[in-house]
SEVEX-205807 format. One record per residue (C-alpha): z, x, y negated; residue in one letter. Coordinates in steps of 0.1 Angstrom, whole numbers. Each point is the difference from the previous one (the first is absolute). Layout:
BEGIN
c3 = Z&c1 = X&c2 = Y&r = A
...
END
This chain:
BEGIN
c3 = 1087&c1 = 1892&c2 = -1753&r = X
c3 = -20&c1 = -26&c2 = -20&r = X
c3 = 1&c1 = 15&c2 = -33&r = X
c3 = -18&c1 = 30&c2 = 21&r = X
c3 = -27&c1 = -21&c2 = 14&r = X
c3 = -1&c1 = -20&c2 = -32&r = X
c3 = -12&c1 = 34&c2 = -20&r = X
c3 = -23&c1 = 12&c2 = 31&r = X
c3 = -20&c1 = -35&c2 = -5&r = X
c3 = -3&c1 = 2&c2 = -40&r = X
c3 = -11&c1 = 40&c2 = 7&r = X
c3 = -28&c1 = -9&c2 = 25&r = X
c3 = -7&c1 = -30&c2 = -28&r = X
c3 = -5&c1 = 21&c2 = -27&r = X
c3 = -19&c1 = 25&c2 = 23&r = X
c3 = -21&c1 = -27&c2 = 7&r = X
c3 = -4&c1 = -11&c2 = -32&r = X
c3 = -9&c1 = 41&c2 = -11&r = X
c3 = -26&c1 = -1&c2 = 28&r = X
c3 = -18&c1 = -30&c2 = -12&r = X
c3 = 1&c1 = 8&c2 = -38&r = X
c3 = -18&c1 = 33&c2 = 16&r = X
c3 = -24&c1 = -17&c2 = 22&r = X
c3 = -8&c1 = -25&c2 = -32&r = X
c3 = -4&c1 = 31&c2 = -31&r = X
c3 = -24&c1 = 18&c2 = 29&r = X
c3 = -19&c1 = -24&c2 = 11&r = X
c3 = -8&c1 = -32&c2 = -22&r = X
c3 = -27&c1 = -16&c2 = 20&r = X
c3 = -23&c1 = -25&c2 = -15&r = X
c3 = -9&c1 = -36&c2 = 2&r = X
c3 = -22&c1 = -22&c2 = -16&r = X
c3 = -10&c1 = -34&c2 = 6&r = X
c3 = -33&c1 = -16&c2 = -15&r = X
c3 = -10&c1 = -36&c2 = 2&r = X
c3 = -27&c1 = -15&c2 = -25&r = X
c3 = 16&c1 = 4&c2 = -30&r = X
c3 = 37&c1 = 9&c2 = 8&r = X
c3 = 11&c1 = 41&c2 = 6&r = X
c3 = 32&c1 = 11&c2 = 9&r = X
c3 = 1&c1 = 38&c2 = 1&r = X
c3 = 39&c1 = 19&c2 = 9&r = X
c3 = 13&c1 = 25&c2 = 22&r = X
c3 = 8&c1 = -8&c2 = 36&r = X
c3 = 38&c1 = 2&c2 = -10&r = X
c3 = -1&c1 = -20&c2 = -27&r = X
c3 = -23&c1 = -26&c2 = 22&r = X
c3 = 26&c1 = 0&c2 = 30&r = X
c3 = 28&c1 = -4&c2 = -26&r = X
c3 = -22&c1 = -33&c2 = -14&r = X
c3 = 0&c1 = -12&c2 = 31&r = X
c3 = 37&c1 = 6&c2 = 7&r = X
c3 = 11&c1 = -20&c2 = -30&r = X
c3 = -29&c1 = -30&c2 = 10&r = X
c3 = 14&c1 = -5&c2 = 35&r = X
c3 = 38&c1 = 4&c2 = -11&r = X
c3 = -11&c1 = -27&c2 = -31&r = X
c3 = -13&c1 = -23&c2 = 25&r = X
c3 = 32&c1 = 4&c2 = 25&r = X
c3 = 20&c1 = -8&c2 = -33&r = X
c3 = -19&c1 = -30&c2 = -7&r = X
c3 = 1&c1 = -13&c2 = 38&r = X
c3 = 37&c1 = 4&c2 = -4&r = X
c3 = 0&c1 = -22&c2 = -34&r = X
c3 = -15&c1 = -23&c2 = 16&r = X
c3 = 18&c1 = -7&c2 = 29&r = X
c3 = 33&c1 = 4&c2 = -25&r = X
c3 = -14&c1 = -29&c2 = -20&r = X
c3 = -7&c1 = -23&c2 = 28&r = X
c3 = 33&c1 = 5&c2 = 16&r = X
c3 = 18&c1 = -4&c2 = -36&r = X
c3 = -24&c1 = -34&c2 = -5&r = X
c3 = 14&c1 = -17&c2 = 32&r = X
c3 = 31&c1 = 11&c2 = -18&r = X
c3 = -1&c1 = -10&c2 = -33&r = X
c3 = -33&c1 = -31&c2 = 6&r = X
c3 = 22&c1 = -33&c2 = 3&r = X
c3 = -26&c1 = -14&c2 = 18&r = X
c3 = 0&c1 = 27&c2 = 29&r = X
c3 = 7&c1 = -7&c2 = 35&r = X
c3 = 32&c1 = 17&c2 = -5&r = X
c3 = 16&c1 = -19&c2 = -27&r = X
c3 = -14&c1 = -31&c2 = 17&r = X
c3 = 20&c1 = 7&c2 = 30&r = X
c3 = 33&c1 = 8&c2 = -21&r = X
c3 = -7&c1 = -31&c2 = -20&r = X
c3 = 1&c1 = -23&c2 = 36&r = X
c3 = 30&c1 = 20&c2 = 11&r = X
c3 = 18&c1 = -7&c2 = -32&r = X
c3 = -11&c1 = -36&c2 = -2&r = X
c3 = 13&c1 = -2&c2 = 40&r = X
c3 = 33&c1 = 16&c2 = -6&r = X
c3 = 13&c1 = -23&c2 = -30&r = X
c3 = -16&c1 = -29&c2 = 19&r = X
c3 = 21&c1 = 5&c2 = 27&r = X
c3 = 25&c1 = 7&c2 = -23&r = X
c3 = 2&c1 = -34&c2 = -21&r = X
c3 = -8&c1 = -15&c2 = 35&r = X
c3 = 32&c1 = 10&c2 = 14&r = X
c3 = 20&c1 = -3&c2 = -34&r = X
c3 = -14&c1 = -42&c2 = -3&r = X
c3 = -22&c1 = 12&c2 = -32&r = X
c3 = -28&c1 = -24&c2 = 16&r = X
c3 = -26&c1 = -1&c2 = -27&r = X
c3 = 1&c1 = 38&c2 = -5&r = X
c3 = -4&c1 = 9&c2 = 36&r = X
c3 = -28&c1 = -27&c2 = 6&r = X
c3 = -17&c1 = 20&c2 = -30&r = X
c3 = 9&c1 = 31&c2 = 14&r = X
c3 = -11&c1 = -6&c2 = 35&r = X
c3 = -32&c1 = -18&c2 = -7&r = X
c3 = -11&c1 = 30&c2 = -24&r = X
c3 = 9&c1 = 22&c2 = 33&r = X
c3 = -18&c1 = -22&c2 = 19&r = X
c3 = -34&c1 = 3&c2 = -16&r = X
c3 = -2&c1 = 35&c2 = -1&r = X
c3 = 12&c1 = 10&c2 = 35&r = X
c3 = -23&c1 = -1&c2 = 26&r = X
c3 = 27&c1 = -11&c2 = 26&r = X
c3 = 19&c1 = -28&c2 = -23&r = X
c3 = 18&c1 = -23&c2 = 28&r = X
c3 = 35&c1 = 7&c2 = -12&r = X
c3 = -10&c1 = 0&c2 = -34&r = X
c3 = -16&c1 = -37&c2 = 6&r = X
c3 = 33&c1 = -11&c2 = 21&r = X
c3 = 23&c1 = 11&c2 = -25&r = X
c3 = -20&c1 = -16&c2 = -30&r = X
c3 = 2&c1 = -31&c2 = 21&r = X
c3 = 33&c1 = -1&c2 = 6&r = X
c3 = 9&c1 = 7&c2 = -39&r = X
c3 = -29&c1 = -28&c2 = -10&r = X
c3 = 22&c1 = -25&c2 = 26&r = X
c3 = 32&c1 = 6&c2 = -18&r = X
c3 = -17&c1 = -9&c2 = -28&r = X
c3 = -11&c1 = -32&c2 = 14&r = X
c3 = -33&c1 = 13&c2 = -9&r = X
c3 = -13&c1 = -17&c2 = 36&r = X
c3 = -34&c1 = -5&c2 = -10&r = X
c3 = 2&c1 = 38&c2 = -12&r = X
c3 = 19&c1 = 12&c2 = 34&r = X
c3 = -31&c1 = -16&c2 = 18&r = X
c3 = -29&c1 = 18&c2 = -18&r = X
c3 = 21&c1 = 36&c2 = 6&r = X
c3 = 5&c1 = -8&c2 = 37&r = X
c3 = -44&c1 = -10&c2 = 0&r = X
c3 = -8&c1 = 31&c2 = -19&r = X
c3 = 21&c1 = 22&c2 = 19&r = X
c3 = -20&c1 = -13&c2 = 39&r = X
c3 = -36&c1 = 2&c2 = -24&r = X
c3 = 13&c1 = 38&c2 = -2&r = X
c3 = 17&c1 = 8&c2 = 34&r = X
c3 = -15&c1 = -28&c2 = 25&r = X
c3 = 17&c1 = 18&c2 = 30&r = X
c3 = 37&c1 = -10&c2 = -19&r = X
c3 = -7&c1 = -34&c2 = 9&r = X
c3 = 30&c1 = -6&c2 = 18&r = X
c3 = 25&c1 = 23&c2 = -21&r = X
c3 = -16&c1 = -25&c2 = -29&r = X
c3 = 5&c1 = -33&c2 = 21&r = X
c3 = 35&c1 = 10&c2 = 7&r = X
c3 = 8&c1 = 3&c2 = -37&r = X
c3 = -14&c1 = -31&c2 = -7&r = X
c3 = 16&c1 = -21&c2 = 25&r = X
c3 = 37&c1 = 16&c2 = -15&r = X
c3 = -13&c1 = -7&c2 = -37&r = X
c3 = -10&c1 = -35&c2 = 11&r = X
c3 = 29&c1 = -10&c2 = 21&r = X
c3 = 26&c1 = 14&c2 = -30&r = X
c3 = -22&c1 = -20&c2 = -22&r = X
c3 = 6&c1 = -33&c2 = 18&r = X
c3 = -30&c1 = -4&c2 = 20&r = X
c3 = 9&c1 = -1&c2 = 36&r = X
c3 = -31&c1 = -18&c2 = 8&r = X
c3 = -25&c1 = 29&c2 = -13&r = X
c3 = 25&c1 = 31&c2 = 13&r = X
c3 = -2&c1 = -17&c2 = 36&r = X
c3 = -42&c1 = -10&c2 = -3&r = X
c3 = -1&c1 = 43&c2 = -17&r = X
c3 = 25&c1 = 15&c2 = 35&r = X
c3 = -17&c1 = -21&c2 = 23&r = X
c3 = -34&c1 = 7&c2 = -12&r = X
c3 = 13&c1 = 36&c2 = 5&r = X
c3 = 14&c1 = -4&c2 = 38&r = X
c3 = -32&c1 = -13&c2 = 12&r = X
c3 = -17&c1 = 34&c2 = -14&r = X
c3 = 30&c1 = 24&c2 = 7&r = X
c3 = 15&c1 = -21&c2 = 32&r = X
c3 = 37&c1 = 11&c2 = 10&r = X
c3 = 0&c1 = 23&c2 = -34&r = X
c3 = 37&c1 = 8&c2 = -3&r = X
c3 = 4&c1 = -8&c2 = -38&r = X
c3 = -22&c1 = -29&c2 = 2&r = X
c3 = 24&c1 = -20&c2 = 26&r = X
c3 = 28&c1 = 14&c2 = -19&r = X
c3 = -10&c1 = -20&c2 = -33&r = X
c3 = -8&c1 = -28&c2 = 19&r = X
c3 = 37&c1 = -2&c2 = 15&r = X
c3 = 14&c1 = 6&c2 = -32&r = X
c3 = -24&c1 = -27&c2 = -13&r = X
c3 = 10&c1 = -29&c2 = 27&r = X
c3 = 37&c1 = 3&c2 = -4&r = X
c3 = -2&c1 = -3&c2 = -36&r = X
c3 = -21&c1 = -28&c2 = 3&r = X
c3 = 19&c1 = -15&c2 = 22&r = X
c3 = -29&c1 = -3&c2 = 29&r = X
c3 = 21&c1 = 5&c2 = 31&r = X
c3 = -28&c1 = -10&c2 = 23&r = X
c3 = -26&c1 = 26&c2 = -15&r = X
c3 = 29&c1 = 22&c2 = -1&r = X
c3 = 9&c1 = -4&c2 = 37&r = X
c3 = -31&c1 = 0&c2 = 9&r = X
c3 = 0&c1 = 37&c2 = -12&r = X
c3 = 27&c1 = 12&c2 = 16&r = X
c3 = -18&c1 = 11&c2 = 36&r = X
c3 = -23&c1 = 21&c2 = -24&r = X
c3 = 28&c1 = 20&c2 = -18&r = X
c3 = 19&c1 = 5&c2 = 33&r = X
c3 = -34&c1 = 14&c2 = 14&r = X
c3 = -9&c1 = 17&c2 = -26&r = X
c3 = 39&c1 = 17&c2 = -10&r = X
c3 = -1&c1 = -6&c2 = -34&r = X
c3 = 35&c1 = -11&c2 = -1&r = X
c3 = 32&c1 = 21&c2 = 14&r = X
c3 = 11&c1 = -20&c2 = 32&r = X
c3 = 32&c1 = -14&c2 = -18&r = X
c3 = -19&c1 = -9&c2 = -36&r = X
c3 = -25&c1 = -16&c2 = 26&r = X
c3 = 24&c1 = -19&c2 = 18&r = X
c3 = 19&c1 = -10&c2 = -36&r = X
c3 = -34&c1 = -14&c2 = -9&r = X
c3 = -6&c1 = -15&c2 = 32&r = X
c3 = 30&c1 = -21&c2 = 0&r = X
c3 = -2&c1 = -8&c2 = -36&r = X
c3 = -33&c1 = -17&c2 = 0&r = X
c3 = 8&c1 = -17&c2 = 32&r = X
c3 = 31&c1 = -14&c2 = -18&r = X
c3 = -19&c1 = -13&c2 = -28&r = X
c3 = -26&c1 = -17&c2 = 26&r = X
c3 = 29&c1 = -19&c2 = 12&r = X
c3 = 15&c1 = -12&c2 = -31&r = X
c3 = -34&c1 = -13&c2 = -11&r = X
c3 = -7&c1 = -19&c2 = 31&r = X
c3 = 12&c1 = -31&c2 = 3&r = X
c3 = -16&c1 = -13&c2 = -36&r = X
c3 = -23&c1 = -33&c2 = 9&r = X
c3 = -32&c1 = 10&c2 = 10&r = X
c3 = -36&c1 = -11&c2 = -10&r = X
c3 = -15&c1 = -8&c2 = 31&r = X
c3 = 30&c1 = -24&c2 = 10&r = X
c3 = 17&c1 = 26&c2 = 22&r = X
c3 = 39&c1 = -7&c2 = -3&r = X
c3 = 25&c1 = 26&c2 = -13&r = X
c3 = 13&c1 = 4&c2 = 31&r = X
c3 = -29&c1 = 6&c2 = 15&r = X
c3 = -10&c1 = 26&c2 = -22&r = X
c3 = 35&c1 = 16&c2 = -1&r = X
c3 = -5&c1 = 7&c2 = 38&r = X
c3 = -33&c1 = 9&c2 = 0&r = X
c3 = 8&c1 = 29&c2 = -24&r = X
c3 = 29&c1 = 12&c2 = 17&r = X
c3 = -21&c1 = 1&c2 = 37&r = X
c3 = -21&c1 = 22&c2 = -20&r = X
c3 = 29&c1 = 25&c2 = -7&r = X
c3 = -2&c1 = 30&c2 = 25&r = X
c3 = 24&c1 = 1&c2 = 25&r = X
c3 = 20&c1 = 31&c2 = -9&r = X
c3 = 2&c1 = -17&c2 = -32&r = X
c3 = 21&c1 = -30&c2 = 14&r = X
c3 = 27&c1 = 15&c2 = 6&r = X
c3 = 7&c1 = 15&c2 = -37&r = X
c3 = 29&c1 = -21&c2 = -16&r = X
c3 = -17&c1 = -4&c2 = -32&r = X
c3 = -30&c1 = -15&c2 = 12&r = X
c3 = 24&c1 = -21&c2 = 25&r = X
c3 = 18&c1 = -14&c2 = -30&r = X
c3 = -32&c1 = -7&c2 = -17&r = X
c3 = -15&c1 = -25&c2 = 24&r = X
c3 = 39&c1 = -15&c2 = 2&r = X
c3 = -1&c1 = -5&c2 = -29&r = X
c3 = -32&c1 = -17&c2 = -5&r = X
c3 = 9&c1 = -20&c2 = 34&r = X
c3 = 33&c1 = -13&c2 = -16&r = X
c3 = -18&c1 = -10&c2 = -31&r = X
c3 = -28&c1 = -19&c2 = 18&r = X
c3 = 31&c1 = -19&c2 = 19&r = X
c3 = -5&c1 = 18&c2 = 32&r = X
c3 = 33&c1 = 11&c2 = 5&r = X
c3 = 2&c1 = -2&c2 = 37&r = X
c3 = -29&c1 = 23&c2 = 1&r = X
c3 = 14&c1 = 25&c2 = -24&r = X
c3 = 36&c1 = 0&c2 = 14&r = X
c3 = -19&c1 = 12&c2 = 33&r = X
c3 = -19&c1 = 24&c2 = -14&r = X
c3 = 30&c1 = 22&c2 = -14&r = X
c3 = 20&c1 = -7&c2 = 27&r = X
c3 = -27&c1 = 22&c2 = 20&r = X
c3 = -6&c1 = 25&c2 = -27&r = X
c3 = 44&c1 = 5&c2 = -1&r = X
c3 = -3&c1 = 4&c2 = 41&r = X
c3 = -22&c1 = 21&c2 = -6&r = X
c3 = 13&c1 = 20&c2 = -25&r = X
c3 = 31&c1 = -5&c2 = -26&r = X
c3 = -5&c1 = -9&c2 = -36&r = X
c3 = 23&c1 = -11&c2 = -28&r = X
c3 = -30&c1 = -13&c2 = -16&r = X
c3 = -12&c1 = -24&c2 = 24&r = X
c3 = 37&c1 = -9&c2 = 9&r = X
c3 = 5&c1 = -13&c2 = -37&r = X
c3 = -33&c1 = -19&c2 = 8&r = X
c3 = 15&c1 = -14&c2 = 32&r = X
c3 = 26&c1 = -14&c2 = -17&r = X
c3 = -22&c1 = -20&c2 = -25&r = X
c3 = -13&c1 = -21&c2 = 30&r = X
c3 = 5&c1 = -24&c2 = 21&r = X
c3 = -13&c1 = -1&c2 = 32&r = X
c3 = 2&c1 = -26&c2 = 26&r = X
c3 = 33&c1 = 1&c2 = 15&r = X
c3 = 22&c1 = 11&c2 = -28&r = X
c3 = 30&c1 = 12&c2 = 21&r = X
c3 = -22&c1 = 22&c2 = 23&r = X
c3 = -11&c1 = 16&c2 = -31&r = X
c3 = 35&c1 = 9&c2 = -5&r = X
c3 = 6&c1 = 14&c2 = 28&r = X
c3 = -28&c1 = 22&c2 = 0&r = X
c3 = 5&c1 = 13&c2 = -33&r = X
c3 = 42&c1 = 5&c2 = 11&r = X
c3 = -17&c1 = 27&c2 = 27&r = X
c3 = -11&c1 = 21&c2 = -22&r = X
c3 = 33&c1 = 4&c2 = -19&r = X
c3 = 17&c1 = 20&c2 = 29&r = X
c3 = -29&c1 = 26&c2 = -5&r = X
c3 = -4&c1 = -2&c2 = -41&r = X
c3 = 38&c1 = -8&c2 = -9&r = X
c3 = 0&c1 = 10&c2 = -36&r = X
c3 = -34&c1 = -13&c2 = -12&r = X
c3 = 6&c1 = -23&c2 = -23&r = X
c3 = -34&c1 = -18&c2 = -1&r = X
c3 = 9&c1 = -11&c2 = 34&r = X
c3 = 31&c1 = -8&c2 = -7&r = X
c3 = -17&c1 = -18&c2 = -32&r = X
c3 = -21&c1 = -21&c2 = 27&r = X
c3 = 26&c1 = -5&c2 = 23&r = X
c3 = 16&c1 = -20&c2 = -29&r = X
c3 = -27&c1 = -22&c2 = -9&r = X
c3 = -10&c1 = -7&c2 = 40&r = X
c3 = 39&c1 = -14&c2 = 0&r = X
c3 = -6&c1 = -18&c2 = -31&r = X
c3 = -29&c1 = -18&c2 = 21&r = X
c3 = 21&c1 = -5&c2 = 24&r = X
c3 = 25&c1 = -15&c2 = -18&r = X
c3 = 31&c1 = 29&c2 = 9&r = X
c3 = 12&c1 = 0&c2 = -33&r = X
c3 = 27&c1 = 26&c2 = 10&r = X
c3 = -16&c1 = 23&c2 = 19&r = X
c3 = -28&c1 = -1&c2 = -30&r = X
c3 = 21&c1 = 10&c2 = -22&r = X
c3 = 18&c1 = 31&c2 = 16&r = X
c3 = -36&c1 = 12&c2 = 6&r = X
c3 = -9&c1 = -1&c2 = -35&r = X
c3 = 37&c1 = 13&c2 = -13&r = X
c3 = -8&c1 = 29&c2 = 25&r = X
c3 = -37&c1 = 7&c2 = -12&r = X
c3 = 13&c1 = -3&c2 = -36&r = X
c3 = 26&c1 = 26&c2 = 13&r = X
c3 = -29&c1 = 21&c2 = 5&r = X
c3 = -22&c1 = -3&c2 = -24&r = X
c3 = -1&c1 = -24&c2 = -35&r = X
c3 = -30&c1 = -15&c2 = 5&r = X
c3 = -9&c1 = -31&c2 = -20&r = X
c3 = -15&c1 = -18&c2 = 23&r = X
c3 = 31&c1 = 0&c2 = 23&r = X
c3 = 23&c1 = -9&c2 = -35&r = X
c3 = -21&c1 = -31&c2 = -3&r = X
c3 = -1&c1 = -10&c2 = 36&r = X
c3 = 39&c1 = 4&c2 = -1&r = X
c3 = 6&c1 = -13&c2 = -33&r = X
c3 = -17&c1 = -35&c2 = 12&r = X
c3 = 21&c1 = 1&c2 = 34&r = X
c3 = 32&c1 = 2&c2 = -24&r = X
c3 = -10&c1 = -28&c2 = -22&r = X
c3 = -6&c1 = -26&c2 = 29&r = X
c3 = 36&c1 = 13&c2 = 15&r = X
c3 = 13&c1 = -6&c2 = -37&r = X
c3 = 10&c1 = 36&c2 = -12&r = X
c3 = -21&c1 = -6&c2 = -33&r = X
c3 = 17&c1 = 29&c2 = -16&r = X
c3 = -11&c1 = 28&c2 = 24&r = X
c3 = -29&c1 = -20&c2 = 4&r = X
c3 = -10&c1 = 10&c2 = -37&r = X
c3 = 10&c1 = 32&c2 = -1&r = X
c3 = -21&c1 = 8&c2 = 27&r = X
c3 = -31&c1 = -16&c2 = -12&r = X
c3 = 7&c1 = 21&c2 = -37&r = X
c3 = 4&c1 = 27&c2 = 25&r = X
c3 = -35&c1 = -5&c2 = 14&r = X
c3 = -14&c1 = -7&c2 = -36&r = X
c3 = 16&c1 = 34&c2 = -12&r = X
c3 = -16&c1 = 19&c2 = 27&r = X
c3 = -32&c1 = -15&c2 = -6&r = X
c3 = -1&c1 = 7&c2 = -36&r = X
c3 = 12&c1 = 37&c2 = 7&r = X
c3 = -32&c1 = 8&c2 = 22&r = X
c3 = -26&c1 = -13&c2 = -23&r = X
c3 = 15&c1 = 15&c2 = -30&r = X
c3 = -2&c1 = 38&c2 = -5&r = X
c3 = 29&c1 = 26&c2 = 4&r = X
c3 = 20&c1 = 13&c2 = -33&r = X
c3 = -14&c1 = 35&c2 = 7&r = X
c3 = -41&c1 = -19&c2 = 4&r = X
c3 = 13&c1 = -15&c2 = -34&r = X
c3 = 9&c1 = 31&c2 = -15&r = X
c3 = -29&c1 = 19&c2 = 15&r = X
c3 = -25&c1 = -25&c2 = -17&r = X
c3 = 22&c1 = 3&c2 = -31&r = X
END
C-alpha cells in the first residue's frame, strides 16, 4: 500500500515537473533591472531561480552561524560553559580532598570554586575548615572575611563556623565573645545555644552553663533525658567546685550552701547530685550536716551510692547512725555497699565482730577492694596478719586488673 502511494507521488512529481518545463520553453518572460551603470537582463525563470538560490544561501549562512556560536561556547575555554564545568570540577575534588584530609589541595580547590561561583558559602566554609587544619589561622580568618564580603546575609552560618574553628583552636575566650555576639542578633537561635552549651561544659563554666539550662528546656533543643543528663551533670560539677576559698571572704561553707540552695528542687532529690554536696560537706568537716542530708535523700528514695557514702561519715551519735543504716538491710539484704557501710559504722562503733561478719558477707557478694582493705585492717588489729595480707594483695590485684586493659583490648590493639 505504500509502494502504491509512493509511485502516485513521484508520477504527479514528474507531471509536475513536465508541466513547468512546458510553462518555462512557452513562455520565457523577461526581466531587466537598470540602475546607473549596472544591467541585469534574464528570463523571469531564470530570475525566480536567482532568487531561490539567494534566499536558500542566506538560510544556509544563518544556520552557519548559529552552528558556530553554539560550537564556540563548546570548544572557547573561556565560555560561560566551560566556566561553569571548571567550578563544578574544582567543587567536586574539593570536597573530595576535604573529606579524604588532603587539606592543602581542597583549600586550593575550594577557594578556586569559590571565586567563580556566584553563591560561594560552602566553598568559603570548606576552604576554611581545610586552611584550620593547616593551622593556617590567619588564612582560615581572611576565607571566613571574604566569604561575608560575598554573601553578607551568611553572617550567622559564618559566625557559627568561626566560633567551632576558634574553640578547636584553643580560644574559648574569642568562640564565646563570636556565639554571644551572635545570640544577641539571632536570640534563642537553636544552634547558637547549642554551641554555647557545648562551649561551657568544656570549659568548665558551670555557672554560665546553668544559667543556660531554662533556655534549652524552653527552647527543646535537647531530648528530655539528654536534657536532664546535662542538667545533672553541670549541677554536679557546681557542687564540687564550691567550697574553694572565695575572694570576697565568703567561707567555703558558705558558698557550698549557697550553690546547692540554688539547685532546683526536682533536682535534690537525684542521688548523684545528693552525693555530690555529701561529699563536699564531709570534706569541709561538716559531717553532721552531710550525714543528714543522705539520710533524707535514702528516706526518700534507696541508693547503694549514697549508702556507701553513709558509711564514710560520722554523724553525731554514732550508734544511732547504726541503727538507721541496720533498717534498711531488711528491705536491701544482698546489697553489698550497704552491707560495706554497715561494716565501717561498726568499726566506728567499735563492734569488732559484728564489723567483720558484715564485711565477710559484702565480700561474699561482691570483691570489692575497698571492703578487702577495710577488712584486711580489722584482721591485722585482731592479729590474723596472714589473711590480713592476702586480702590487702587481694584488693591490690583487683585494682591493677581494672585500670589495666583486657587480653582481648591487648590483642585488639595488637
Amino acid at each position: 500500500m505504500k509502494r502504491v502511494g509512493l509511485l502516485i507521488l513521484l508520477l504527479l512529481v514528474a507531471a509536475g515537473l513536465a508541466l513547468l518545463g512546458l510553462a518555462i520553453a512557452e513562455h520565457k518572460g523577461y526581466v531587466l533591472i537598470a540602475y546607473e551603470g549596472f544591467r541585469y537582463e534574464a528570463s523571469l525563470w531564470a530570475t525566480l531561480a536567482l532568487v531561490a538560490v539567494v534566499v536558500l544561501l542566506l538560510y544556509l549562512l544563518r544556520l552557519l552561524i548559529v552552528l558556530l556560536a553554539a560550537s564556540g561556547g563548546a570548544l572557547n575555554p573561556w565560555s560561560r560553559r566551560h566556566k561553569q564545568r571548571r567550578v563544578r570540577q574544582a567543587s567536586e575534588q574539593g570536597f573530595l580532598d576535604l573529606a579524604e584530609g588532603r587539606w592543602a589541595r581542597a583549600q586550593r580547590h575550594l577557594k578556586r570554586a569559590a571565586e567563580a561561583d556566584p553563591q560561594p558559602l560552602v566553598y568559603y566554609l570548606g576552604a576554611a575548615r581545610a586552611a584550620h587544619e593547616l593551622g593556617e589561622h590567619a588564612e582560615s580568618d581572611a576565607l571566613l572575611e571574604r566569604a561575608l564580603e560575598r554573601q553578607p546575609q551568611a553572617e550567622l552560618a559564618i559566625a557559627l563556623t568561626h566560633a567551632e574553628l576558634q574553640q578547636a583552636r584553643g580560644e574559648p575566650d574569642k568562640a564565646e565573645e563570636t556565639l554571644e555576639a551572635m545570640r544577641s542578633r539571632h536570640p534563642h537561635h537553636h544552634q547558637v545555644l547549642r554551641q554555647l552549651q557545648r562551649l561551657y561544659v568544656q570549659r568548665g563554666a558551670w555557672s554560665a552553663a546553668i544559667g543556660l539550662l531554662p533556655e534549652l528546656r524552653k527552647e527543646k533543643i535537647l531530648g528530655e533525658s539528654e536534657l536532664n543528663a546535662l542538667e545533672r551533670h553541670v549541677w554536679t560539677q557546681r557542687l564540687a567546685e564550691a567550697g574553694q576559698p572565695a575572694a570576697d571572704g565568703e567561707s567555703p561553707l558558705q558558698d557550698l550552701t549557697r550553690a546547692w540552695q540554688q539547685v532546683p528542687s526536682a533536682q535534690r532529690n537525684e542521688p548523684a547530685l545528693v552525693a555530690a554536696y555529701a561529699g563536699q560537706l564531709r570534706r569541709l568537716d561538716a559531717q553532721e550536716e552531710a550525714e543528714q542530708v543522705i539520710r533524707q535523700a535514702l528516706k526518700r528514695q534507696y541508693d547503694s551510692h549514697l549508702v556507701r557514702e553513709y558509711g564514710l561519715l560520722r554523724g553525731a551519735d554514732p550508734a544511732r547512725q547504726l541503727q538507721t543504716a541496720e533498717g534498711w538491710l531488711a528491705q536491701q539484704p544482698g546489697d553489698p555497699a550497704l552491707l560495706l557501710t554497715l561494716g565501717r559504722l561498726c568499726l566506728h562503733n567499735q563492734l569488732w565482730g559484728k564489723a567483720r561478719d558484715y564485711l565477710e558477707s559484702s565480700l561474699t557478694l561482691q570483691r570489692d577492694p575497698e571492703t578487702c582493705a577495710e577488712l584486711a585492717h580489722l584482721l591485722a588489729e585482731l592479729g590474723e596478719v596472714e589473711r590480713s595480707n592476702q586480702l590487702f594483695r587481694e584488693g591490690f590485684d583487683t585494682l591493677e586488673r581494672r585500670q589495666l586493659p583486657r587480653p582481648s583490648a591487648l590483642q585488639r590493639v595488637g
